[in-house]
C-alpha positions in Angstrom: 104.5 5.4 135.9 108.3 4.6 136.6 109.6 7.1 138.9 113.2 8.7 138.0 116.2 7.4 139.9 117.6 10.4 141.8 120.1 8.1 143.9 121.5 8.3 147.3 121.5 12.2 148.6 124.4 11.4 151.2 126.3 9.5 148.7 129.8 10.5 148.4 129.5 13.0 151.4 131.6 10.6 153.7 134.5 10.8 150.9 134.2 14.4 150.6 134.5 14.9 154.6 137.4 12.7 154.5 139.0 15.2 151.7 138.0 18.2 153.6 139.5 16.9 156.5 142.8 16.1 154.5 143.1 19.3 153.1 142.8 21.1 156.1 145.7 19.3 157.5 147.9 19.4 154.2 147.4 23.3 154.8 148.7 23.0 158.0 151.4 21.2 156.8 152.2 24.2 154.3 151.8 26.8 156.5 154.5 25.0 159.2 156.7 24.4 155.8 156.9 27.8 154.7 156.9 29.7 158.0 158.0 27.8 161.1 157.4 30.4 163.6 154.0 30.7 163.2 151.7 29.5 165.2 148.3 27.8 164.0 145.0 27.9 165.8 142.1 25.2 164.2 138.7 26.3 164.9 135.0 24.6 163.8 133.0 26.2 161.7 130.4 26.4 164.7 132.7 27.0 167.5 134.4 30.0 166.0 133.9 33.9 168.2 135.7 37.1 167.8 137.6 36.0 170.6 139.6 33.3 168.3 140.4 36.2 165.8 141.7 38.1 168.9 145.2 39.4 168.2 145.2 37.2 164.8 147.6 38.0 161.8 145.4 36.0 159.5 142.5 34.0 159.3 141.9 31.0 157.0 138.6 29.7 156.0 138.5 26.0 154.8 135.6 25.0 153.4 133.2 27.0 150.6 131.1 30.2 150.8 128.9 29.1 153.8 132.1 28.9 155.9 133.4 31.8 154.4 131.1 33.8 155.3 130.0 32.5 158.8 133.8 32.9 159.8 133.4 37.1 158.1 131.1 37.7 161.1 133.7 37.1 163.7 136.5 38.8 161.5 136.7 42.6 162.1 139.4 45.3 162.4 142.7 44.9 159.8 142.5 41.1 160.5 142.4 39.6 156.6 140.6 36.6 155.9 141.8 33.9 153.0 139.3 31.5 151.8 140.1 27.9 150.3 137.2 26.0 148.9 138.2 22.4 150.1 135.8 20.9 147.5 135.9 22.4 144.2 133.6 20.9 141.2 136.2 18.4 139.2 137.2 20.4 135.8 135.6 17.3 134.0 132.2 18.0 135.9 132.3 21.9 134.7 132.4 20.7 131.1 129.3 19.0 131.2 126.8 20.5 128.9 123.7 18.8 131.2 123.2 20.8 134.5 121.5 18.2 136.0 124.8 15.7 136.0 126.4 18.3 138.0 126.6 18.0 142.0 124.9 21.0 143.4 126.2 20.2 146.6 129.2 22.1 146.0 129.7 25.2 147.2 130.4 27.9 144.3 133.6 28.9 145.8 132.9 32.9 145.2 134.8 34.1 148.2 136.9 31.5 148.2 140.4 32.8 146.3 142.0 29.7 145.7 141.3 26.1 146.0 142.7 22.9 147.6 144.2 22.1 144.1 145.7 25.7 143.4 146.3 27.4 146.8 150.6 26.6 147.6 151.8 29.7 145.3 148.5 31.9 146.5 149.1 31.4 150.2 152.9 31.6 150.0 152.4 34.9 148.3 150.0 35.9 151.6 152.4 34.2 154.1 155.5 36.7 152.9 153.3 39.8 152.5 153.6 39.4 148.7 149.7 39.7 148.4 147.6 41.9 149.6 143.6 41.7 150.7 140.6 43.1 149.3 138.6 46.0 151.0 134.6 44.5 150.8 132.3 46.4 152.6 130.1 45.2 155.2 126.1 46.2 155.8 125.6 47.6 159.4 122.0 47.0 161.2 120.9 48.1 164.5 117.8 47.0 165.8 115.6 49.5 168.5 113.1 47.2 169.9 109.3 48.7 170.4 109.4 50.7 173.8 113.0 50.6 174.5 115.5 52.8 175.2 118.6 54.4 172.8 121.2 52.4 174.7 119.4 49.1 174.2 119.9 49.2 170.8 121.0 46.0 169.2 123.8 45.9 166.6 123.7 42.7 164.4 126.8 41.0 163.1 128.1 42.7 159.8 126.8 41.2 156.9 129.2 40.5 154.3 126.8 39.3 151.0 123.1 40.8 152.1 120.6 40.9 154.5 116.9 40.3 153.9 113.8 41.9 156.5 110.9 40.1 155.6 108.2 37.9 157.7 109.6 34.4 159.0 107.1 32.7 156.4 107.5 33.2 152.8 104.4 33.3 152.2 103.2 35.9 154.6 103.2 39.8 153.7 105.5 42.2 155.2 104.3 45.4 156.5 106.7 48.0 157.3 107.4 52.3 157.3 110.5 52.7 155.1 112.4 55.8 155.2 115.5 57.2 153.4 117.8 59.0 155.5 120.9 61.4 154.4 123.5 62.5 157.1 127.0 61.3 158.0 126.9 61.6 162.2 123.0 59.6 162.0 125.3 56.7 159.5 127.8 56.5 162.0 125.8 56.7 165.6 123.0 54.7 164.0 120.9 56.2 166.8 117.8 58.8 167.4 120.0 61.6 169.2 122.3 62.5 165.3 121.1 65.9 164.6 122.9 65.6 161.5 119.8 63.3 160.3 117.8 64.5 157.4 115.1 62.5 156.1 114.4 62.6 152.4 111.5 60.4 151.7 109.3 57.9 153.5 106.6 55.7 152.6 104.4 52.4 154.0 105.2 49.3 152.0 103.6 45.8 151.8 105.8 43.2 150.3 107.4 39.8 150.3 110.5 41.8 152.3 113.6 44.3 151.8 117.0 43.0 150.7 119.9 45.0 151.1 123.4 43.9 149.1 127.0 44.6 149.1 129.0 44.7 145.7 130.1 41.7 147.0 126.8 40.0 147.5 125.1 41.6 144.1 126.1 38.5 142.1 124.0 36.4 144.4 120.3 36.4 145.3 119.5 40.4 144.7 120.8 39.4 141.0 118.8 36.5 141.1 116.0 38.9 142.1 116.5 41.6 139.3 119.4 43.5 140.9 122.5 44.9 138.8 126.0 43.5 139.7 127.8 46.1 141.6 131.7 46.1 141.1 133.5 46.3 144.2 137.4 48.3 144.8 139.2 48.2 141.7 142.1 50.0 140.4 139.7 51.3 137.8 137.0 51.8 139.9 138.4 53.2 142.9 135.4 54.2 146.1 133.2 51.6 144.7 132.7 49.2 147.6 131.0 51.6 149.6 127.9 51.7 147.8 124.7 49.2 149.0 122.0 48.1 146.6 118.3 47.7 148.1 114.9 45.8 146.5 111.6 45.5 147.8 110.5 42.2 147.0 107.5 41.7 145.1 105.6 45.1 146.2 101.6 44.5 146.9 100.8 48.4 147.9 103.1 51.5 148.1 102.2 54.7 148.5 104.7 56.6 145.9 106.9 53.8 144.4 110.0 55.5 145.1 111.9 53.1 147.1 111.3 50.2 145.6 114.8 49.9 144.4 117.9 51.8 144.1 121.4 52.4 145.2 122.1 53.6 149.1 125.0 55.8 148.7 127.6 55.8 152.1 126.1 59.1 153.5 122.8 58.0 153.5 120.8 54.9 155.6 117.5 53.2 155.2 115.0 53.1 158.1 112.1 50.8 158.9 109.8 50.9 161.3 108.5 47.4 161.8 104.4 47.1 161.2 103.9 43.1 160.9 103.1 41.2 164.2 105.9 39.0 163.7 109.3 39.4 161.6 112.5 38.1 160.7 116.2 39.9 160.2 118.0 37.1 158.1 121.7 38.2 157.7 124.1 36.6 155.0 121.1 34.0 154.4 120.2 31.7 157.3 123.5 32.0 159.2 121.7 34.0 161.3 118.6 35.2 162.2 117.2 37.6 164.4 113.4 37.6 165.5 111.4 41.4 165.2 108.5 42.5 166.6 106.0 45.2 165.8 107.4 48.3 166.5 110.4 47.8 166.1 112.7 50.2 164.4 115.6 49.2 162.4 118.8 51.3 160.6 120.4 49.8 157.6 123.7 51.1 156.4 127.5 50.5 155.2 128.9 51.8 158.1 130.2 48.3 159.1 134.0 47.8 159.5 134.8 46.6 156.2 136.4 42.9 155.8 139.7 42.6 154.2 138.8 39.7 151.9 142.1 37.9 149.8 140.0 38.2 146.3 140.4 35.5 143.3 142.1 37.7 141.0 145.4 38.6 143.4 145.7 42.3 141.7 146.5 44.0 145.1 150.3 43.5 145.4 152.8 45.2 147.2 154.8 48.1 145.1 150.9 47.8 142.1 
C-alpha cells in the first residue's frame, strides 16, 4: 500500500517566525511614525501579567486568536486591546476549492481586526482616537473548594470565547449538581452570603462536560457543538453582549432535562457542585486550566469586566 505524502509539519514555520518577527517591528516602526511621543512596551506572548497593562493606553496583540486571547486575560478595566494577525492565509490560498491544500496552521484571525497587510489606515485611525473599541463581554468563574471558607474563594481569569467544566479525560463522564440561580447582588458577590439569591431549578447531570460561551465565542466550538451564534453590541442590537450561552455536552442521565441548554440572561448565574473525583476548569480552551476536586462548588456568570475589543468591522467611531 503506498502511503500518502503529508510532508514536512515544521516546514515553512521558520519563514513564518521570521515574518512574524518583521511585522512586529514594522508596527513599531508605524506606531513611532505616526506618534512620536509614545512610548512602546514589547512583551512575549508567555511573559505577559496585568502588571504590563498597568497604566496602559492600549494594548496590541501580534500574532492570531491564541495570542489574542491569552493577552484578554491580563487586559481589564477601560484598557482596549487591538489585534493584528501577523500571518493571514494568502488570498490565493482562500480561493482554493480543496480544503486540504490549505495550511491549517493559520490562525483564523477572528479577533484579530486587521492584518499585517491591511492594518496602517486601521491603527492610525486608533492612534488619533478616530476609532473606537468594541464592548465583548467576559464569563466570570469563582471556584469554592470542598471544605473551605467564603474568602478562599478562587476567581479565575475572565474568559473572553468560553469555558468548558468537564473531567481532564475526554473520555471519562462528568458528574455534577447544576443549578440555575436568579439575583443581581449573588451575580455580582459570586458568594454564599447574597441574600438576593434565588434558585430556580436544579438538577444532577452526567455528561461529557458544561460549556459556557460569550457572543463572542458562539462562532467557535459551542457552534461547532450545536450552539446558535449570538450577536454581540451592535447599533441594531444594542444590550446584546451581556447574554451567555450554556450546553451540556452529550447528556448520559438527567433528572428533568431542563438545563441542558439555553441562554443565561445577566441577572441570573449557573451553579455546580462538583461530584466527579477529579475535574478540569479549561478557560478560553487550554490557555489555562484549573484542577477541581469533588466538592467543589463553582459560580458561572457575565459579571466579568468586559474587554474593549477593536472589532473587524470599525463601526464604532467618534461623532456614529
Amino acid at each position: 500500500m503506498q502511503q500518502a505524502d503529508l510532508g514536512d509539519p515544521c516546514r515553512g514555520m521558520g519563514h513564518r517566525h521570521e515574518l512574524h518577527e518583521r511585522t512586529v517591528e514594522e508596527i513599531h516602526e508605524f506606531i513611532r511614525k505616526e506618534s512620536p511621543s509614545t512610548h512602546i512596551r514589547t512583551v512575549r506572548r508567555g511573559e505577559l501579567t496585568d502588571k504590563h497593562v498597568h497604566e496602559t493606553d492600549l494594548v496590541v496583540s501580534i500574532g492570531g486568536d491564541g495570542t489574542a486571547l491569552q493577552t484578554s486575560h491580563a487586559v481589564g478595566g477601560d484598557v482596549p486591546l487591538l489585534g493584528i494577525c501577523s500571518d493571514p492565509t494568502p488570498a490565493q490560498e482562500q480561493k482554493r476549492a480543496n480544503h486540504a491544500e490549505q495550511d491549517v496552521r493559520r490562525s483564523t484571525g477572528a479577533l484579530c481586526a486587521v492584518t499585517r497587510e491591511n492594518y496602517q489606515e486601521y491603527l492610525a485611525g486608533v492612534l488619533t482616537g478616530k476609532l473606537r473599541p468594541s464592548e465583548r463581554t467576559r464569563i466570570m468563574v469563582t471556584v469554592k473548594p470542598a471544605g473551605a471558607a467564603i474568602s478562599e474563594m478562587q476567581r479565575l481569569p475572565w474568559a473572553l470565547n468560553d469555558i468548558l467544566v468537564a473531567h481532564p479525560s475526554p473520555a471519562a463522564v462528568s458528574r455534577y449538581r447544576m443549578g440555575l440561580w436568579e439575583g443581581r447582588e449573588h451575580i455580582r458577590d459570586h458568594g454564599e452570603a447574597a441574600t438576593s439569591q434565588e434558585r430556580l431549578v436544579r438538577e444532577n447531570v452526567r455528561s461529557s462536560g458544561l460549556r459556557v460561551c460569550t457572543a463572542t465565542g458562539s462562532t467557535a466550538a459551542m457552534r461547532s457543538a450545536g450552539g446558535l451564534p449570538m450577536p454581540f453590541d451592535t447599533p441594531e442590537t444594542p444590550g446584546c453582549n451581556r447574554i451567555l450561552q450554556y450546553m451540556v455536552r452529550e447528556p448520559i442521565d438527567v433528572q428533568h432535562g431542563v438545563l441542558m441548554r439555553g441562554i443565561l440572561d445577566p441577572d441570573r448565574s449557573l451553579r455546580l457542585r462538583w461530584n466527579s473525583l477529579d475535574g478540569a476548569i479549561f478557560v478560553d480552551g487550554s490557555n489555562i486550566t484549573y484542577r477541581i476536586r469533588m466538592g467543589d462548588r463553582i459560580w458561572i456568570s457575565a459579571a466579568a469586566p468586559s474587554l474593549w475589543l477593536y472589532p473587524r468591522e470599525p463601526w464604532y467611531l467618534i461623532g456614529h
